[in-house]
N, C-alpha and C positions, 0 to 999 in steps of 0.2 A: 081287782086292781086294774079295769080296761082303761081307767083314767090317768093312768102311769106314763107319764112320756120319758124319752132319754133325752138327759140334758150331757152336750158334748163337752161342755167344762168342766163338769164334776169329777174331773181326776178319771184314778183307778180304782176307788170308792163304790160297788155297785148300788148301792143305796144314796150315797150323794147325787147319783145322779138321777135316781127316780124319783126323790121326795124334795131335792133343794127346791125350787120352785114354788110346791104346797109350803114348805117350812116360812119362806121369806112371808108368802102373801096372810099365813094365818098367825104368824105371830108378832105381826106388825101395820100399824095402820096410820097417816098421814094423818093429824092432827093440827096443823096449820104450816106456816111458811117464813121463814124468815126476812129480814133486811132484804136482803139480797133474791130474795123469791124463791128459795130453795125450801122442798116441802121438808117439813119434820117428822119425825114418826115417833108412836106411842106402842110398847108392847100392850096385844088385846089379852085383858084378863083369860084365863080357862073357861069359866061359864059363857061367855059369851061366844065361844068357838063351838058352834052349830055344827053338828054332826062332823065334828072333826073329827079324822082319820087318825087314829093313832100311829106315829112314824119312829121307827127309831132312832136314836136320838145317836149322832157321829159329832166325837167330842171332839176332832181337829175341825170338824166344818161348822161349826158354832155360830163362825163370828158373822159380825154383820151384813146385811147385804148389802149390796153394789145400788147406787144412787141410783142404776137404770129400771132398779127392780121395784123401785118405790110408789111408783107412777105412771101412767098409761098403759098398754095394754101389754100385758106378759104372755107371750106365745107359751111359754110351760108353765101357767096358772090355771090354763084351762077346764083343768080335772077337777076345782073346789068349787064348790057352793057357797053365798053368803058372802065373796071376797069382792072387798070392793074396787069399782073400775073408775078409771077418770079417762074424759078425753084426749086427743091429741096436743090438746094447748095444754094440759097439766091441771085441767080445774074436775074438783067432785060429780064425779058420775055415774051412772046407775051400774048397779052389781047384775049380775049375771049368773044365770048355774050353767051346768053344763051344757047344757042344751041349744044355751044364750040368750033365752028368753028373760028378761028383765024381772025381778021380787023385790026390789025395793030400792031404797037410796038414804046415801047417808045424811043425816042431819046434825043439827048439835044437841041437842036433845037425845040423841041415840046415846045409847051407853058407852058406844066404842070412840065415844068422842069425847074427847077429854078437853075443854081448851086451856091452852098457856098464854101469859103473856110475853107474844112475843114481838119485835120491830116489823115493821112493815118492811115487804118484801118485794122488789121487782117481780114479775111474772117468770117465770121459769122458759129454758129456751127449751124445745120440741127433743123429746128424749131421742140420742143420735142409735142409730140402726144398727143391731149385734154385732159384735164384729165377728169376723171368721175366725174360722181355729187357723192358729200359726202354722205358716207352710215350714215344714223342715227344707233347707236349704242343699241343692245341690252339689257336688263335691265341683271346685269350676270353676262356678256360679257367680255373675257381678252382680252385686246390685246397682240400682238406678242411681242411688246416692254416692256411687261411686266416680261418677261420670256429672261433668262440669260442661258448660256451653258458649262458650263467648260470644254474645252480640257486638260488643262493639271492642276494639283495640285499646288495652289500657297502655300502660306504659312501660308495660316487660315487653308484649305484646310489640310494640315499639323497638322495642331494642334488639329483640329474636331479626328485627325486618334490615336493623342497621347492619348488625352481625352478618346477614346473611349477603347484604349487599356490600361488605365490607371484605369476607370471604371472597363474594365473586370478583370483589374490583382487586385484591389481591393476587386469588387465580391468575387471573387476566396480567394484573403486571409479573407473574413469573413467565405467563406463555409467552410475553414481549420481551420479558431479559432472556428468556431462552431465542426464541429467533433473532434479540440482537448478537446474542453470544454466538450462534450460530452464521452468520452474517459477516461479525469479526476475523470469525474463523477461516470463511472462506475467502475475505480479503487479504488477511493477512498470509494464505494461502498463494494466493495470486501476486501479492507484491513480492515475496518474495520468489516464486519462480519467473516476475519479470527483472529482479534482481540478477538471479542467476544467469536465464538469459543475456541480461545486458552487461554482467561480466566476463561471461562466456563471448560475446558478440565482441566487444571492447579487445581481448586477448588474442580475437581471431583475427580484430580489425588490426592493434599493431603489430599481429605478425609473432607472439607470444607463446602461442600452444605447440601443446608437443606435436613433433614431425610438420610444424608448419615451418616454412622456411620464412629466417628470423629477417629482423632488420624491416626500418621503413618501406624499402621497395614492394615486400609481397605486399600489405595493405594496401598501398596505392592504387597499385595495378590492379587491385580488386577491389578498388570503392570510387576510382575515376577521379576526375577534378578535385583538387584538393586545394584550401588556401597556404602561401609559401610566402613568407617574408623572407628575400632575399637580401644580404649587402655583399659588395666587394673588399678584402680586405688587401690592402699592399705592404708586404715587409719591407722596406727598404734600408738597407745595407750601407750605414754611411761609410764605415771603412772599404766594402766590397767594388760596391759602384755596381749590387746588384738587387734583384725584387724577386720577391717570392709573393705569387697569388692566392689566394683562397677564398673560394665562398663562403659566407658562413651560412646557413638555414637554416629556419625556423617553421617545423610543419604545423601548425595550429591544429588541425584538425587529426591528427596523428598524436600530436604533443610529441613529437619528436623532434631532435637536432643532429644536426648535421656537419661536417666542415669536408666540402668537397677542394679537393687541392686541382690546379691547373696548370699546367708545364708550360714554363715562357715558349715552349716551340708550337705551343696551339695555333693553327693557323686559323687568321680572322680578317674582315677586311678594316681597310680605312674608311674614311669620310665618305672617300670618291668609288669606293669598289674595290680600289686595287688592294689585293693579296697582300696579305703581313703574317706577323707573328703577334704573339699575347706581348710577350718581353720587349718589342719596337714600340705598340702601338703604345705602352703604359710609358716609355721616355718619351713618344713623338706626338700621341695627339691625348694625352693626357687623362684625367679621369671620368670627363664627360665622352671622350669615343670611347676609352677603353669600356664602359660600360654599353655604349650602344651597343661594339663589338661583339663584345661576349654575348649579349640581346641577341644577336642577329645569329651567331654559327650555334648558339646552345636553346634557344626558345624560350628563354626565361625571360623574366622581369626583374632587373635590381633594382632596388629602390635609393642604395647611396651609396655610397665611397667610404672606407676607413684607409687613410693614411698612415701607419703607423709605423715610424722609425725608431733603430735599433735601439737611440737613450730611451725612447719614451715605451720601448716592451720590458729595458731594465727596471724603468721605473716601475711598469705596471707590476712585475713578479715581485717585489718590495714590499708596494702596497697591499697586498694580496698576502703576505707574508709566507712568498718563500712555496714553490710548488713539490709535487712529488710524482714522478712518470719513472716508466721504464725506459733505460736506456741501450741504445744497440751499438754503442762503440764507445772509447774511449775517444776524449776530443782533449788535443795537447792545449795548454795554456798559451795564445797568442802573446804573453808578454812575459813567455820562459827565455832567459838570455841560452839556456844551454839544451843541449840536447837528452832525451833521456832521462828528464825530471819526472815528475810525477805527473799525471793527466791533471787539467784544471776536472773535468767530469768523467768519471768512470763508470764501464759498463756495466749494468744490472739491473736487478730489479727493484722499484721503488726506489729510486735514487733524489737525494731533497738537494735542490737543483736553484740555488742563490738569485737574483737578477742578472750578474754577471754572466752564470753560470748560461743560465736559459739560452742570450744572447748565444756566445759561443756553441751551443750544441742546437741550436736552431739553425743556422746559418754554415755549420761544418757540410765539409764535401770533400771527403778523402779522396785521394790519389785514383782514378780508375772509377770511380762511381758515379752513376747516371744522375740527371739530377732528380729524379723519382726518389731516391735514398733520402736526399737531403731536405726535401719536400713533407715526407713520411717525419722528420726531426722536427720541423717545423708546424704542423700537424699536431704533437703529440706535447710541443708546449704551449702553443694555445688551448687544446683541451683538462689539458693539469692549470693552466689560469682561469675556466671555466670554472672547476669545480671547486676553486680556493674564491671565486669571485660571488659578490653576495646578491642572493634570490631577489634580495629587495629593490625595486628600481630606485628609489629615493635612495638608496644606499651606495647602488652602483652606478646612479650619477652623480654623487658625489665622487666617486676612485675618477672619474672621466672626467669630472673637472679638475682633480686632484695633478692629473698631468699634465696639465697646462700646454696642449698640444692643438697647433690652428686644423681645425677638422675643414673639410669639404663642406662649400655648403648647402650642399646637397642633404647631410647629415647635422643636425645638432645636439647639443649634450645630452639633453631630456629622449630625445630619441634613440639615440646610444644606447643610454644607461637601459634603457627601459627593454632593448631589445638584447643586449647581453643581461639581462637580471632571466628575461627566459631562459633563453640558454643555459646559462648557471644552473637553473633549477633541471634543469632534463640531464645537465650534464653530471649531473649530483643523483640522480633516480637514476644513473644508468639507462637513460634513454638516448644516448648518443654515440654516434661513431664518428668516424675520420676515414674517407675516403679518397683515390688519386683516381683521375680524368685517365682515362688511358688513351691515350695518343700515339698512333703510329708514326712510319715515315714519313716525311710531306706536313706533318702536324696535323695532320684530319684523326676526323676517331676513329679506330679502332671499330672490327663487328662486334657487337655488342654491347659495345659500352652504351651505345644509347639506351638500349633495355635496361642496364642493370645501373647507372646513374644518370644523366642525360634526363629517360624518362622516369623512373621509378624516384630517384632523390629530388632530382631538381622540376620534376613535372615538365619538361617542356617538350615532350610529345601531346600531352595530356591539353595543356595549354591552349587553348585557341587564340590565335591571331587577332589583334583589335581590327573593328571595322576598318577597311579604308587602308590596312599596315599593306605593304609587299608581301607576294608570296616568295616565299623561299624555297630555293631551289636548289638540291645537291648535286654538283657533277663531279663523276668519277672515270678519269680518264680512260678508257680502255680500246680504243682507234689505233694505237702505236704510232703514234705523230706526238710531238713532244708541245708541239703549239696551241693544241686540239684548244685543251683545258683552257687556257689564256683567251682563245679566240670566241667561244661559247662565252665566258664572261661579259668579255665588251656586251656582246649577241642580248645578255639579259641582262644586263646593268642599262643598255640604253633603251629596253622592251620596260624597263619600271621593274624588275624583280629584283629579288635578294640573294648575291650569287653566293654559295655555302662551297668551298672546296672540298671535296671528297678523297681528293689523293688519284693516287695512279693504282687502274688494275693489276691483279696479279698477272694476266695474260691479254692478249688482243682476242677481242671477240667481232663474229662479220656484222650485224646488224646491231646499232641502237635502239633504245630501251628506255621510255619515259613512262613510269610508275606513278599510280598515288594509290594511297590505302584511304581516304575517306569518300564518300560515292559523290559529295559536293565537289568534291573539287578535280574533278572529271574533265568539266568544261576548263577547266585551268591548266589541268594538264594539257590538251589537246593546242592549249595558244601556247603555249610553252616548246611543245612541237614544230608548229609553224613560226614561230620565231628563231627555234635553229637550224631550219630546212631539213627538217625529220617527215616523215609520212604519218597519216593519220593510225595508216596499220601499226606503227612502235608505240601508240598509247593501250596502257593494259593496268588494269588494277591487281597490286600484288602491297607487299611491305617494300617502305620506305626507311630513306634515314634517321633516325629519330627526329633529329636536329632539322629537317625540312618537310616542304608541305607537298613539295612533289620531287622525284629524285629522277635523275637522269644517266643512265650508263652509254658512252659515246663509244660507238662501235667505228668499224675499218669503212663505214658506208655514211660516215660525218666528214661534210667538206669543207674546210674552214675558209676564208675567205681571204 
């Protein structure tokens, strides 16, 4: 059996796999070809099986052979004799023994050739090459058919690329809502600490925070130049046959109001220079000096005149319906026949105070009292018709026309109206006070008061002098010569200046004393010297009067003329 080869398909069969080979090629032989070129096979009789090997016989491996076994050359046919061989293309070719030396060929005349009728056949294609025994597969293991390749982008392919750019353009608009979110954040951050700031600033500007000391004046004094709509207002007393003054102000830039009161004893000049009082100048040179006046000894600017007599403030508290103030005395009824009746208005607090009523406790001056008291009454009912009086200008010039009273006309309705409808409104917020001029002996002011109304209410420190105005000049007697003060006037009344009376020193001092507090007006002070036969040595920079641009103290070493 050296002609034995092992055939690796035959199972676990040890005889299938030695003899399959011999079994296909001796018990079967190709006899022609079909249709289709496929060879046929005929089993070869016994007798004709030429020293055939006797095999035994494996009854599961019976069945037929495999089409590859049919035709050309069989790598495990080797070991038979007699078995026939065909070429590579599939056609009758010489047999071979072992050895491979050629003994014959088949014919159709040969016995082992049977022919059938069968169709004509294409030629057969070139029998395909063993395959390999099956690789057992690794535990892992991909196959090749597992894995796909894309050339070219279909249309998932497509849509993976949208998604993905759809993804990033998303991404991308959250990083932008987050950096605008964050952007909001910090503005809104910033507005409101400029919020803060600017109501922090605003509170400190009117003077509002705690332990800042209250009222208009600290603001002023701490933010300089302020704008101030000023008017003059005159009570006039038709029964009396007397006047009561007041400023009233309007700080725009504070939003604050004011009503500064002034004592007919204010001294002020005339047309010509000469010395007066507030109370002369308002019967003698009327409401165009009385406003110069007051211009010239306080630094301010008015802008008009209100007139306004005792029918027409009855009327006003009417219209207005009727105010309510505290009151600080009890005022008797000017048309009580007896004595002992009942007060027309009585002292208290919150008292609702008729037209009538107003009148009378506006204009009372009890027995013994300055007229600062009755001024303070006065005061206190225009600011109760402030807050009864409407925010609206169109409103509250209508109450101003309503009184049918001949204004100045310096002032007109719509103007009026329009600058009491301010007031109203601050006097309504609690943005307003009432303040008294304090004026000394002599009707000059007082130390201080320039500081704490003068400049701070009415700005007229603050104020600068229009091009081309007078400078104004305070003297204050202190020579002990009673004529000093008089003779220094004429001195700068007829030099072009603005002479401010100061009053009389408390004591006689030896040398004069010409001051200015701003470093311009230096050169001013120095002609202001030489105009009252002073030395250049008494000009010195120190504080001034409020109410003047340079100030003068006339010492025991002023020779009047």
């Amino acid at each position: 059996m050296n002609d034995r080869q092992y055939d690796p398909y035959a199972g676990s069969d040890p005889y299938a796999g030695e003899y399959a080979g011999e079994y296909a090629a001796d018990q079967y032989q190709v006899v022609g070809y079909d249709e289709y070129g496929r060879p046929v096979y005929q089993q070869v009789p016994q007798a004709q099986q030429v020293q055939q090997v006797q095999q035994p016989q494996v009854p599961h491996q019976s069945q037929p052979p495999q089409q590859s076994q049919g035709y050309g050359y069989d790598p495990y046919a080797g070991g038979q004799q007699g078995q026939q061989g065909y070429d590579a293309y599939g056609g009758a070719g010489t047999s071979y023994d072992t050895t491979g030396s050629p003994y014959g060929t088949a014919a159709p005349q040969d016995t082992a050739w049977i022919p059938q009728q069968q169709p004509e056949q294409p030629a057969p294609e070139a029998a395909p090459a063993p395959a390999p025994p099956p690789r057992r597969e690794q535990p892992g293991e991909y196959k090749t058919e597992q894995f796909s390749f894309i050339e070219e982008p279909d249309e998932e392919s497509e849509d993976v690329i949208d998604w993905l750019k759809f993804t990033e353009s998303r991404t991308e608009r959250r990083e932008e809502a987050k950096r605008r979110g964050r952007s909001r954040v910090v503005a809104l951050v910033v507005v409101l600490a400029l919020v803060i700031a600017g109501g922090v600033g605003y509170l400190w500007f009117a003077g509002k925070l705690p332990g800042q000391s209250g009222g208009d004046g600290g603001a002023a004094a701490a933010s300089g130049p302020q704008k101030r709509d000023v008017i003059v207002l005159h009570l006039h007393n038709t029964k009396g046959d007397g006047t009561s003054t007041a400023l009233l102000v309007n700080n725009a830039t504070t939003e604050r109001g004011a009503t500064v009161l002034l004592p007919n004893t204010l001294a002020v000049s005339d047309d010509d220079g000469t010395p007066t009082t507030l109370g002369k100048s308002v019967d003698d040179d009327g409401s165009t000096g009385t406003r110069e006046a007051i211009d010239t000894v306080l630094g301010t600017q008015v802008e008009g005149t209100w007139r306004l007599d005792t029918p027409y403030l009855e009327n006003l508290v009417e219209l207005v319906g009727n105010i309510d103030i505290d009151t600080n005395a009890d005022v008797p009824d000017p048309k009580a026949k007896k004595k002992g009746e009942a007060p027309l208005v009585k002292k208290g607090e919150q008292q609702t105070l008729s037209g009538r009523m107003a009148v009378a406790y506006a204009t009372y001056r009890a027995s013994g009292e300055q007229e600062a008291d009755q001024l303070q009454r006065f005061g206190a009912v225009m600011q109760g018709v402030l807050r009864k009086l409407s925010s609206d200008p169109q409103a509250a010039t209508t109450t101003v026309q309503s009184l049918a009273q001949i204004l100045d006309p310096s002032l007109e309705d719509k103007d009026l109206g329009a600058f009491l409808a301010k007031l109203a409104d601050r006097a309504k917020g609690g943005d307003y006070k009432t303040t008294l001029l304090p004026v000394g002996q002599g009707g000059t002011l007082t130390d201080g008061a320039g500081e704490a109304v003068v400049k701070d209410v009415l700005g007229g420190a603050v104020k600068s002098p229009e091009k081309d105005a007078a400078v104004r000049v305070g003297v204050k007697n202190a020579s002990g010569k009673k004529g000093a003060a008089q003779d220094a006037r004429v001195s700068l009344v007829n030099g072009g200046y603005t002479f401010i009376d100061g009053g009389a020193g408390p004591a006689a001092q030896p040398a004069s004393q010409v001051t200015y507090a701003d470093a311009a007006k230096k050169e001013q002070a120095t002609e202001v010297a030489k105009t009252l036969g002073l030395p250049a040595s008494a000009v010195r920079k120190g504080s001034t009067a409020a109410n003047a641009d340079v100030s003068v103290v006339l010492g025991q070493d002023y020779r009047t003329r």
